[in-house]
C-alpha positions in Angstrom: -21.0 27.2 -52.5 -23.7 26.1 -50.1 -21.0 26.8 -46.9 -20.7 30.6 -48.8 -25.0 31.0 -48.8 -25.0 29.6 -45.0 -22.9 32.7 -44.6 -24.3 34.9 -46.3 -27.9 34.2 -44.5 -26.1 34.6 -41.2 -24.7 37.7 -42.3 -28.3 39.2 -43.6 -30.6 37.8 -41.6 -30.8 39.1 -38.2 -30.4 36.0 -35.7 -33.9 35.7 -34.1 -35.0 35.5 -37.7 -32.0 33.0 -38.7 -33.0 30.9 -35.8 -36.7 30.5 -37.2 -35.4 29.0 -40.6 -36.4 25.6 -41.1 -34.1 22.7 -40.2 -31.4 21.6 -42.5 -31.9 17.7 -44.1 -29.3 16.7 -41.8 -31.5 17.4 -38.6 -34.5 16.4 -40.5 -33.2 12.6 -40.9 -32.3 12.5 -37.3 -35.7 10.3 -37.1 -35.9 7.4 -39.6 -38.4 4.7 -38.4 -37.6 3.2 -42.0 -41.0 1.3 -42.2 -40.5 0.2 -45.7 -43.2 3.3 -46.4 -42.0 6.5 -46.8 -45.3 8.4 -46.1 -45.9 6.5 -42.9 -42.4 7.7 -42.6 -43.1 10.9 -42.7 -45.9 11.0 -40.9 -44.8 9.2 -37.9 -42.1 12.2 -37.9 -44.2 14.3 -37.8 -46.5 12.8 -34.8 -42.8 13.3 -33.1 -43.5 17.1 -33.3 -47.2 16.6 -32.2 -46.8 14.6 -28.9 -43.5 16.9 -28.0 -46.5 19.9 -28.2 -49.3 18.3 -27.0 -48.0 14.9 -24.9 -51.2 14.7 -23.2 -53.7 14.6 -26.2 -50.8 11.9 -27.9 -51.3 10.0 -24.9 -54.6 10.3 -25.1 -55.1 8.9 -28.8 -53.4 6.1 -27.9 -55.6 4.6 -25.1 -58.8 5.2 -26.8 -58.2 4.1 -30.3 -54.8 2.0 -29.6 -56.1 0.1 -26.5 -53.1 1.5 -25.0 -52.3 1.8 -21.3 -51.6 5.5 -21.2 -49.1 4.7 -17.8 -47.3 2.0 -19.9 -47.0 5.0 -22.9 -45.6 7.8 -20.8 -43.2 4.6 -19.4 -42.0 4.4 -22.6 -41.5 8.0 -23.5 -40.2 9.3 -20.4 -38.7 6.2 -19.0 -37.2 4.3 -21.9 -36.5 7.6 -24.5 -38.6 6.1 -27.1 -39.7 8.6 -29.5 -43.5 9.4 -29.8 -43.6 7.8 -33.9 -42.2 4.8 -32.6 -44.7 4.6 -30.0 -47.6 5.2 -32.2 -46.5 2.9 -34.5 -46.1 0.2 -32.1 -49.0 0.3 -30.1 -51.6 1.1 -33.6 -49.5 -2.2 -35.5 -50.5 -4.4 -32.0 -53.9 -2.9 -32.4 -54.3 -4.1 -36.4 -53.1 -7.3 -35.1 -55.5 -8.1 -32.4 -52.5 -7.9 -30.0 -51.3 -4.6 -28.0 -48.5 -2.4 -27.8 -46.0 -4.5 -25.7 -45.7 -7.3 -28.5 -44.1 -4.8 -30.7 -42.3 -3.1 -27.9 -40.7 -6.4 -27.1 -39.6 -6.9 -30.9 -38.3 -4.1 -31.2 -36.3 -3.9 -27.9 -34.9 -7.2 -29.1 -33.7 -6.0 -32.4 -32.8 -2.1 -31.6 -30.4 -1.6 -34.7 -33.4 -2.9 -37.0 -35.6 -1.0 -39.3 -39.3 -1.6 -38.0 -39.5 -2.8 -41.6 -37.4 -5.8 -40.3 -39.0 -5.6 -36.7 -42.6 -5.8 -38.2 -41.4 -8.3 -40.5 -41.0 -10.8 -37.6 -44.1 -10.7 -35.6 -47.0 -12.8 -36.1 -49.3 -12.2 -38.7 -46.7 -11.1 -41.2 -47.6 -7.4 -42.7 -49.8 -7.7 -45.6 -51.4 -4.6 -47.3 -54.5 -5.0 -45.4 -52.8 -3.9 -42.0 -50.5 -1.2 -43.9 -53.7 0.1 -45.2 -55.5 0.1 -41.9 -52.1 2.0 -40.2 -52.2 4.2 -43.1 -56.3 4.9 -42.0 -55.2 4.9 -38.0 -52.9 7.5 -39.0 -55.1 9.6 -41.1 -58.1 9.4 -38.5 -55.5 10.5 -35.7 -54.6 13.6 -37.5 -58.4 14.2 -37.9 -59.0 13.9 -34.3 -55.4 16.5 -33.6 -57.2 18.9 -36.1 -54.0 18.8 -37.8 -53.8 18.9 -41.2 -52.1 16.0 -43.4 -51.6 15.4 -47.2 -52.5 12.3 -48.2 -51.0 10.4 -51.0 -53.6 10.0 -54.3 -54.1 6.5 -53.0 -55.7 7.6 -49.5 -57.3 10.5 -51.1 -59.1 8.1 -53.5 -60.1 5.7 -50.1 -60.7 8.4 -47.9 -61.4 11.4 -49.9 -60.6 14.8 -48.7 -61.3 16.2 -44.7 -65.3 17.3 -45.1 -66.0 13.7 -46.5 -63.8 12.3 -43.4 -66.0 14.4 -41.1 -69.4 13.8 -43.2 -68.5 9.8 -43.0 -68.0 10.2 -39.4 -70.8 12.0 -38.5 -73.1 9.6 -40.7 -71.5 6.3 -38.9 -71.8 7.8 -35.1 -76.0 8.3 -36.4 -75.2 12.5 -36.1 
């Protein structure tokens, strides 16, 4: 049934228009960090789609609130085929753990057929739900700072409230 619909949209829809359709599941799951949190999940996926757009602003994030070498993250973009969400996570998790990027780098080169679940499960401190929390905050804050928009789950939306009580909270901790 679904091969006879594909069909049936080729034959209707003109191709440019066919080519615009959204991605099939398949393509979609192509990118599974499998953090043990699926919105972390998804957003991480989606950073994918930011930094491939805008490489140098996803560079940029990631020295000034990751403390990240932005020569050692283009390394590991251009020269090791890491994929942005990866690199994110990496360098914000080294961050939350008074550490830096390459701690989790090195983890995860060392286990490359593990979930970061497993990866992040290794290094030192353990992850509690204090750090998920504050990569769950990191993540929120950098998709404030892309202007890009982001639905948070009722639990961040009760911590963090909605974007003009992000900006209002920012603007009242810088003295604005």
């Amino acid at each position: 049934m679904l091969l006879r619909l594909g069909l049936l949209a080729a034959a209707v829809l003109p191709l440019p228009l066919l080519a615009q359709q959204p991605a099939t599941a398949a393509v979609a799951e192509v990118y599974a960090p499998a953090t043990g949190d699926v919105w972390v999940d998804k957003q991480l996926a989606d950073i994918n789609a930011y930094a491939a757009r805008y490489p140098e602003a996803f560079v940029d994030e990631l020295a000034r609130y990751a403390s990240a070498r932005p020569g050692y993250v283009q390394a590991l973009l251009q020269d090791h085929g890491w994929k942005p969400g990866d690199v994110y996570l990496a360098c914000f998790w080294g961050k939350l753990n008074g550490s830096n990027c390459r701690t989790a780098v090195k983890a995860r080169a060392q286990q490359p057929e593990a979930s970061w679940k497993e990866v992040l499960a290794g290094l030192q401190p353990a992850p509690d739900n204090l750090r998920w929390r504050a990569l769950r905050h990191a993540i929120v804050a950098s998709f404030d700072h892309w202007d890009r928009p982001i639905a948070l789950d009722p639990l961040l939306q009760r911590q963090l409230g909605d974007r003009a009580q992000r900006e209002a909270a920012a603007r009242k901790s810088t003295g604005e």
